[in-house]
N, C-alpha and C positions, 0 to 999 in steps of 0.2 A: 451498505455492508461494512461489516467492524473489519476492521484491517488490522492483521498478526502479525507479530513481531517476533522475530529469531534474536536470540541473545546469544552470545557464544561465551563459558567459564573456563578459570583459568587452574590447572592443574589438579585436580580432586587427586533380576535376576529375573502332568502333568506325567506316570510309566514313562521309559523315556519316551520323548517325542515322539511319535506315527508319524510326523511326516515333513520333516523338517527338509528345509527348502535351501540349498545356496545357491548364490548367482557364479557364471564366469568372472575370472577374476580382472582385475582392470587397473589402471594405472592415474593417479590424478597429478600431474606437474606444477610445479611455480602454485602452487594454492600459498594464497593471501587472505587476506581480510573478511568481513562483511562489507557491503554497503552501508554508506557512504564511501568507506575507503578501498572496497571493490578488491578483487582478485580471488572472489571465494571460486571453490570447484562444485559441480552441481552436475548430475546425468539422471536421464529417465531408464527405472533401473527394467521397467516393461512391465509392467505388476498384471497386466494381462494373460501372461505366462503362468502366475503362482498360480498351484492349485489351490480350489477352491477351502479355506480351513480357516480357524482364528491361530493368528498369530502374536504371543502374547511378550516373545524375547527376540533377541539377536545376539549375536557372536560377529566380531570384525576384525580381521588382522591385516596391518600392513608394513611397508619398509618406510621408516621416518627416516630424511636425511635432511639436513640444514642448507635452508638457501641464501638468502641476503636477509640485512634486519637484523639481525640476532634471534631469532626465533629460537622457542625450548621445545620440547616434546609432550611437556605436559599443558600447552596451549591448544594444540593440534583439538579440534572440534567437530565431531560428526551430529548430522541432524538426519530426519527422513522425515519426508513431507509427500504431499499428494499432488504437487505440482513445483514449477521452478520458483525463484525466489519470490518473484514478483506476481503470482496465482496461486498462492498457496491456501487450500483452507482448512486443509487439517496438517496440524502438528504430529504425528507419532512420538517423536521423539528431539528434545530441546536442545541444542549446545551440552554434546554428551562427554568428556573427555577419556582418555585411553586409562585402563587400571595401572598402566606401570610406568606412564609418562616420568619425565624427570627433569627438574629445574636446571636444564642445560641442552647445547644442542648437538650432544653426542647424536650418534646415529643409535639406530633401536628400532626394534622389532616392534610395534607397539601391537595390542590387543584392548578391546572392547568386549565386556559381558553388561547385559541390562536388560532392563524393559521396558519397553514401552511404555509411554506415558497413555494412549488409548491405542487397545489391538489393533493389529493392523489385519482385513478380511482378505485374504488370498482372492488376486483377482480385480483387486481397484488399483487404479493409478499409485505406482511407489516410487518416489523421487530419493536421492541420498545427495548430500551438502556436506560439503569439507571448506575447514576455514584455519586460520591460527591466528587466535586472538587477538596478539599484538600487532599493535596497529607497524605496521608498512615491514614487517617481518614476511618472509616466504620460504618452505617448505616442499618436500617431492616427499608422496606418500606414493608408494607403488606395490604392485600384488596385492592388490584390496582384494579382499575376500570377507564375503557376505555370507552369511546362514541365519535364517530366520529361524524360529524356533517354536513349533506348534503347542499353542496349550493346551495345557493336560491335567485331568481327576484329578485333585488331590485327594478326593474320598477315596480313591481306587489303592494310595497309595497311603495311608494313614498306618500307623502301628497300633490305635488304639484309640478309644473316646475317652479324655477325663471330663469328673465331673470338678464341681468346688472343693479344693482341699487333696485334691488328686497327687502324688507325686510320681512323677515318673523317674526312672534311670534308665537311663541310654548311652548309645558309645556309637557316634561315625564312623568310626576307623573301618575301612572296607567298603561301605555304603554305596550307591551309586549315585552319581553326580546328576538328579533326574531333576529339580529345578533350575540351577544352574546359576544362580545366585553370585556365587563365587566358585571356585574350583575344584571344591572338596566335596567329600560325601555328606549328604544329608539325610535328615530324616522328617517326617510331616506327622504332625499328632494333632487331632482332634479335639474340640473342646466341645460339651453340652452345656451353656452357659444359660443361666436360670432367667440373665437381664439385671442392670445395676452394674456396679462397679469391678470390673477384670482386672485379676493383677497375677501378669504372671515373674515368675524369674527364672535365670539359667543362672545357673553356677557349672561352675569349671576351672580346672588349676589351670589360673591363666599364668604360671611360670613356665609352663612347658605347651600350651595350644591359645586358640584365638576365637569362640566360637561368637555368632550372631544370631541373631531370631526376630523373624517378621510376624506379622498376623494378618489374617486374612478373616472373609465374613466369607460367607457360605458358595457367594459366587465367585470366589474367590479373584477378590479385589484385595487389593492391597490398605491394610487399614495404617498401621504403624510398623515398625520397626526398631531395632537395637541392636549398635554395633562398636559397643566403646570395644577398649580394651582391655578392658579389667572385669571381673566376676566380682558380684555376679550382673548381668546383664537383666535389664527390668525395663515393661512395658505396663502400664496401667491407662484405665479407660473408662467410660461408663457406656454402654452397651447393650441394644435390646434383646430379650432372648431369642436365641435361636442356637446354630451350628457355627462354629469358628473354627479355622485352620492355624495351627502353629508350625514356620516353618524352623528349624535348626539347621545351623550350615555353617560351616568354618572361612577364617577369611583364608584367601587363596588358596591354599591344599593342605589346612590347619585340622584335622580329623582328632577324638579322641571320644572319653567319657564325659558323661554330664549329669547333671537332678535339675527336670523340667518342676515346678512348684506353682501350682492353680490354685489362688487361695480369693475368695476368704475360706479360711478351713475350716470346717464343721468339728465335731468334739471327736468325732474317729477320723484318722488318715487311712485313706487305701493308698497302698505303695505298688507301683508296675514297674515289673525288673526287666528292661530287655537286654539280653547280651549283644555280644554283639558291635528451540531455537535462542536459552541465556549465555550468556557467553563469559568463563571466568577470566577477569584476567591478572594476570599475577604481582604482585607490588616490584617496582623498580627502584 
């Protein structure tokens, strides 16, 4: 049997959810390292309990506070697995680190938004692993608070199908926060892509907002994404025909207007208006 390896990284997303799951909240002390150099934290979180659904995000908050080492906040490392360290055979989710960590070891509130690297089935063995990266550093994460996050439609939730040459205009602001990507409101649009080469782009006055956009194929996997910071934002591919999901979503609670642009463009434009287990570790 191939043997899986946890990596832990060093400071770096579906109507809402039906039925989204949290655990009791729980406390992990003195968390240290990975193996070899040991002190990680690790509990069976009871995955017997979840109800039965696919699980395709999570949401994690807890209290960071510095223990021996020098340890920073943006090393702190969450993984979920199907067993303890040493039985593990599925990864959910790799060496994930917190969105607001920070190169130092203030104390902090930290928070975690993401997805899963493969769903997790409500009902199978769920493990969770805490670590901090740097070697022989130790940490207290306390008030861990878990919620898993049921996957959901994005047909259900679409504004509209573009075809080639499609442009759209759209605006967050207000939006509901239903993939959960990041903090802000989103919005999901559809592609009818003919096969051959996808190119989409976001533009947005990025002097005043921040937006992102991922793509998805019809079962909605995740194919690419695009999250510089500057507009406009651009994803290109070659791709068989079928349906494709577009998601937009701002980073942390960055809401405004945008022009979605699906080209190659044909000699007429239609315009749609809507109103509206790696482990990092950090250089020393």
């Amino acid at each position: 049997m191939k043997k899986l390896v946890l990596f832990c990284v060093v400071g770096l997303l579906a109507a809402p959810a039906m039925a989204d799951y949290s655990f009791a909240p729980f406390d992990a002390l003195n968390v240290g390292n990975l193996p070899p150099d040991g002190g990680h934290f690790e509990t069976d979180l009871g995955g017997g309990a979840v109800p039965v659904a696919t699980y395709s995000r999570f949401e994690v908050s807890a209290h960071w506070v510095a223990g021996g080492g020098g340890p920073w906040s943006n090393e702190a490392n969450l993984f979920f697995t199907d067993n303890d360290i040493n039985n593990i055979s599925v990864i959910y989710q790799n060496g994930y680190t917190a969105d607001n960590g920070a190169a130092d070891g203030n104390p902090i509130d930290l928070t975690w938004t993401g997805v899963f690297a493969t769903s997790y089935q409500g009902g199978d063995p769920l493990w969770f692993l805490a670590c901090q990266a740097y070697v022989g550093s130790t940490a207290d994460w306390t008030g861990i608070d878990i919620t898993l996050i049921e996957a959901m439609a994005m047909s259900a939730h679409s504004l509209g199908t573009l075809a080639p040459g499609d442009i759209a205009n759209g605006d967050t602001t207000g939006h509901s926060n239903d993939f959960k990507y990041n903090r802000a409101g989103d919005d999901i649009w559809a592609l009818d892509h003919p096969g051959g080469t996808l190119d989409l782009s976001l533009a947005f006055d990025d002097t005043l907002i921040d937006l992102d956009m991922w793509l998805f194929d019809s079962a909605e996997v995740e194919l690419d994404g695009a999250w510089e910071t500057t507009s406009p934002e651009a994803i290109t591919g070659d791709y068989p025909a079928g349906t494709y999901y577009v998601l937009v979503d701002g980073w942390e609670d960055s809401e405004g207007a945008y022009t979605l642009t699906y080209t190659p463009e044909p000699t007429s434009l239609a315009l749609l208006v809507l109103g509206g287990l790696a482990v990092v570790r950090r250089r020393r």
